[in-house]
N, C-alpha and C positions, 0 to 999 in steps of 0.2 A: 475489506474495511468499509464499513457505510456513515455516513454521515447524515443525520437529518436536520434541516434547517425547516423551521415550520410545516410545512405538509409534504416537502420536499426530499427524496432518499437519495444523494451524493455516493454511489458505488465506485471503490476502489477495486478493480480484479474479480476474477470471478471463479475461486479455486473453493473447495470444499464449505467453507463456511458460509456462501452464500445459498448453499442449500437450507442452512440453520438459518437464518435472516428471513426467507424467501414462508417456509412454516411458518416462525413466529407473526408474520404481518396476517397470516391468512388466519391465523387461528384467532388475529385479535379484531380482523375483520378490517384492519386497513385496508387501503386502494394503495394500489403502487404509483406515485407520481415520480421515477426514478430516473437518472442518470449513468452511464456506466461509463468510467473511465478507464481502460486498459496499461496495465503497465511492457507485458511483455504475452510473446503466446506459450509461454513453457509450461509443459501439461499442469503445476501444481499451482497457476495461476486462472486456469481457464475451463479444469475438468468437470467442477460446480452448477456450471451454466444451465445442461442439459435437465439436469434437476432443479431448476427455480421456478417453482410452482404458479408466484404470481404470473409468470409470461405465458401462461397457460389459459389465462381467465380474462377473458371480455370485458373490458372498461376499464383498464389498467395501460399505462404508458410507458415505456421503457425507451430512453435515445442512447445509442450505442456510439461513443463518437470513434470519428475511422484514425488510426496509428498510421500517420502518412508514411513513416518509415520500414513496415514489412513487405516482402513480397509479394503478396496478393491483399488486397482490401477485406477486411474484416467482416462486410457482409457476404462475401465470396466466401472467408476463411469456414464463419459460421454457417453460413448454408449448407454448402458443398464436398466440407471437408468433416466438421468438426459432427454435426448433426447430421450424417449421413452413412448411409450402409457401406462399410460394415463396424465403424467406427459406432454408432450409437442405432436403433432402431428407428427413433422418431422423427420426422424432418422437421425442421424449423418453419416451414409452413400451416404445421399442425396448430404452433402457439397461438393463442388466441389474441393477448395482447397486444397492442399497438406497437410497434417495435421500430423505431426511425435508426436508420444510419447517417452519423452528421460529420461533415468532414471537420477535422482537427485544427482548433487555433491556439493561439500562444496564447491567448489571454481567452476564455468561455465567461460568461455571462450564464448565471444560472437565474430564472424567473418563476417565482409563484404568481400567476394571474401574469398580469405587466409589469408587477414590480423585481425591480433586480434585488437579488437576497444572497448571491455568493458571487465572488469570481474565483476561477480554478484555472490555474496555471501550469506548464509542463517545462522541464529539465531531460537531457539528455541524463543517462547514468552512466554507469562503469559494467557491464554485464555483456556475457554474452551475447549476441545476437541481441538488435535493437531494442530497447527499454526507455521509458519514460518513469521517470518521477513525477510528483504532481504536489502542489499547494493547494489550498482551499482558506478561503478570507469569508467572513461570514460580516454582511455589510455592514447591517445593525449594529453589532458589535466589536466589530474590525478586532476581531480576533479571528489569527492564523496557526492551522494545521500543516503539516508538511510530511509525506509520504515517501518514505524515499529507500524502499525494499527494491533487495536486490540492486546492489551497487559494491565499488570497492574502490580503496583507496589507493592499491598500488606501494607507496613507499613509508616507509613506517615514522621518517621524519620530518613529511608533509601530509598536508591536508589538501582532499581537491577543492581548489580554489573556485571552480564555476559552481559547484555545488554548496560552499560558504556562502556564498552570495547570492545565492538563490533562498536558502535556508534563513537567512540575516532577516531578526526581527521576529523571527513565528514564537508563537506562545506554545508549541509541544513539537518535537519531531521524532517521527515514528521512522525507526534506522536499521536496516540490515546488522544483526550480529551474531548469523549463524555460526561462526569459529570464533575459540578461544588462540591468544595469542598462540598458545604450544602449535593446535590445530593450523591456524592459518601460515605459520612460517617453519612449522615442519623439524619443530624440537623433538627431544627424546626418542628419536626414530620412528616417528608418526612423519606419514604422507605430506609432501610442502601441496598447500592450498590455495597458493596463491594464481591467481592466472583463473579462476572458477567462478569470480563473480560473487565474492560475499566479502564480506567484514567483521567487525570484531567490535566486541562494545569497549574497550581503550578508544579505538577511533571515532566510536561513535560520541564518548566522553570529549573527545579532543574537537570533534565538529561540532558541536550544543555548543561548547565554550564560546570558540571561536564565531561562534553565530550568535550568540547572545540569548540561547536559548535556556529557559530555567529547568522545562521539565524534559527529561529525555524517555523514549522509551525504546525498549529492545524486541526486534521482532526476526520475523525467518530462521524460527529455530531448526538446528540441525533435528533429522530425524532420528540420529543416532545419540540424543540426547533426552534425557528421560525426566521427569517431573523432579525427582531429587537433585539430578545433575544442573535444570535449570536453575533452582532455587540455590543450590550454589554457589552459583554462577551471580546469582542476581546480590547474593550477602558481598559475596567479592568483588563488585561493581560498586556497591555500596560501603565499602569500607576503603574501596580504594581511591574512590570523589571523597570521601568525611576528608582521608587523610593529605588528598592533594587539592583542597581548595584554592591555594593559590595558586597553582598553575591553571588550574580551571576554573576561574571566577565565571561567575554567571548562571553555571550551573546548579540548580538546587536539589533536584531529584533525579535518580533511575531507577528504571523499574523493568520486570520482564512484562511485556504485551501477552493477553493471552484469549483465547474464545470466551467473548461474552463479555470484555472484558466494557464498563460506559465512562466514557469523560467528558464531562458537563465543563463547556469553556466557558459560558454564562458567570 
């Protein structure tokens, strides 16, 4: 997911789609003035990298900030592991671009010139192996995004409370809802899912509410779900907020997230 705040690109993760991101800026002939925030290192978050073109071209800036919580440091992971033989051909010394590793704070300051234009905050999640979620406050407008793939809630007649509270107040959140209820709790003799690190958009409906979030949106589609089954999925999300808006006040929209998809909080 990327964010642009004035000349500034706000990187969420860095899995397939940031290959598509990384073209279109070169083909429009922007400069990368970029940020990457990392949520987790699992291949379908981080395999995009090696292919982002702009990190390749001189005069371009990219700050990588470091995930205090994995096993090795991120510019260790990248160098040594991810961008190296036999894992990828090219080394990370090849990129041309400016590439800073910054260590990790609870509250980031993001700066066009001197002036501060974001702050981006981080949340522990629900996932396997260490994972961060993240906000993004856009100063001028103090309007709030919230990121929070790959998480779970665990019990289906609670909400996680640190992650309500962290959410409380944002103007869109973008929510884990790769399983449908059947999926996630292992009805009609399909596989129980829980314990894996994902969620379900009831949950996801149930945390907007509770956070006072209007617009929800639905991301980390399973692979094993196909453009028809999303669309589905996304009519039955939507018919089941029309018919339970009192227990979910607050909420006004969901929707499935999908490549390319733009939301002007302007």
């Amino acid at each position: 997911m990327v964010a642009q705040i004035d000349d500034v690109f706000i990187i969420f993760d860095s899995g397939t789609g940031i290959r598509v991101f990384g073209n279109h800026i070169v083909k429009t002939g922007t400069k990368l003035n970029g940020h990457l925030f990392m949520s987790h290192m699992h291949w379908d978050h981080i395999q995009g990298f090696p292919f982002f073109v702009p990190a390749y071209i001189p005069g371009n800036t990219l700050n990588i900030y470091e995930h205090e919580d994995i096993s090795m440091t991120l510019e260790i992971f990248f160098k040594h592991r991810m961008m190296k033989s036999p894992n990828f051909p090219v080394e990370m010394k090849e990129m041309g671009a400016t590439i800073n590793f910054i260590p990790m704070k609870e509250s980031v300051e993001i700066r066009s010139d001197d002036t501060i234009i974001a702050i981006v905050k981080n949340i522990r999640l629900n996932h396997p192996d260490p994972t961060l979620g993240y906000s993004i406050e856009d100063v001028k407008s103090q309007k709030r995004f919230v990121y929070a793939t790959d998480t779970e809630h665990f019990h289906e007649k609670t909400i996680d409370e640190n992650l309500r509270k962290f959410v409380t107040g944002a103007d869109v959140l973008l929510y884990d809802a790769q399983y449908t209820d059947e999926e996630y709790y292992g009805h009609n003799q399909k596989m129980v899912k829980q314990g894996w690190g994902h969620s379900t958009w009831k949950e996801g409906l149930k945390i907007a509410s509770a956070s006072l979030v209007s617009r929800l949106l639905l991301c980390h589609h399973d692979p094993e779900h196909d453009d028809e089954m999303l669309t589905a999925i996304e009519n039955e999300a939507k018919i089941y907020l029309k018919e339970n808006r009192l227990s979910l006040p607050g909420v006004e929209s969901v929707e499935m997230a999908y490549e390319g998809l733009v939301i002007d909080l302007d």
